[in-house]
C-alpha positions in Angstrom: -47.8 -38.1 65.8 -47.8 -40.6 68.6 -50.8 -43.1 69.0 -51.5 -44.1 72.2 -50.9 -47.7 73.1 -53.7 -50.7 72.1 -52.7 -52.3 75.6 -52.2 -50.1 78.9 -52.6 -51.2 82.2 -54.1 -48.5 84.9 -51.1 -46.5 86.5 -49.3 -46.7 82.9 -47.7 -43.6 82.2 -46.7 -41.8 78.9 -44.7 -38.8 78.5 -44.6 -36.4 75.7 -41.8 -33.5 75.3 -41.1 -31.2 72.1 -37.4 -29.6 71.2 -36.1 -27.7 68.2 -38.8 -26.8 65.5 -41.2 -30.2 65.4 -44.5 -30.1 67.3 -46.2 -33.3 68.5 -49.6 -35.1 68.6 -51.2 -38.0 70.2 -53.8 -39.7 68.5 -56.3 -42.0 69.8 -57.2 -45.3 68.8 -61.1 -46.5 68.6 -63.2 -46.0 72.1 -60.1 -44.2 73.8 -60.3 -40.4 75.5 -58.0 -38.4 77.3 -59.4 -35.9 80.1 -57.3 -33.0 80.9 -59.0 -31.0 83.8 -62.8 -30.2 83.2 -61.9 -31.0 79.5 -62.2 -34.4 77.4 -61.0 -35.0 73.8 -63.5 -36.3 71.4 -63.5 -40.6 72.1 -62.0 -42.6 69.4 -59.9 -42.2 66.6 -61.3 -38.5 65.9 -59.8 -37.0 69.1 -56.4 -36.0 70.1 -54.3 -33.8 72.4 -51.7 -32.0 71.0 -48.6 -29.3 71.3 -48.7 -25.3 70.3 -45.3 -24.5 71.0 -41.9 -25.9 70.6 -41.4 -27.2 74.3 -44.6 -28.2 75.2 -44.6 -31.5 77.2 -47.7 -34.0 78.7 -47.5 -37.3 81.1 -51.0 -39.2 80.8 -51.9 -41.7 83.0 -54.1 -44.4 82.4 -57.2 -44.5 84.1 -59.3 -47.0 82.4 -57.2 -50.3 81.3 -56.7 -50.1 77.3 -58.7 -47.1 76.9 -59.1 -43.7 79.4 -56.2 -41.4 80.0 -56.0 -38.3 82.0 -53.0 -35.1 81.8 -51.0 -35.9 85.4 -49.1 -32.8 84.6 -48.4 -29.8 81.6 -45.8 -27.7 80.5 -47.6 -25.1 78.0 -51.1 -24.6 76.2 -51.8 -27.5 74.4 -54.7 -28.5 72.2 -57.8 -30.2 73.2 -59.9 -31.9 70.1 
């Protein structure tokens, strides 16, 4: 599980890839959100984006300094909550 940062300037980017067996998760910290197309995860702490498979990988980019992120770019189905 990977948090996103407390801090994040807009343009910031954050990239996520899987390999061998382990899966990965961001979490959110309070008042943050990620959008991924016409899709949001739930704001704050009880939201996250995560992988299915093996090699699933994200890049976010902040929009919103500190707080809103949205899914530049996707490799796989990941999960939206």
């Amino acid at each position: 599980t990977l948090t996103l940062p407390a801090t994040s300037a807009v343009g910031a980017v954050v990239r996520v890839a899987g390999m061998n067996a382990g899966l990965w998760k961001i979490a959110q910290a309070a008042s943050q959100y990620i959008k991924f197309g016409d899709q949001a995860t739930t704001p704050g702490v009880g939201g996250s984006l995560a992988s299915t498979l093996t090699y699933d990988a994200v890049e976010l980019v902040c929009i919103e300094t500190d707080l809103g992120w949205v899914v530049a770019g996707s490799v796989g189905q990941l999960t939206i909550v």
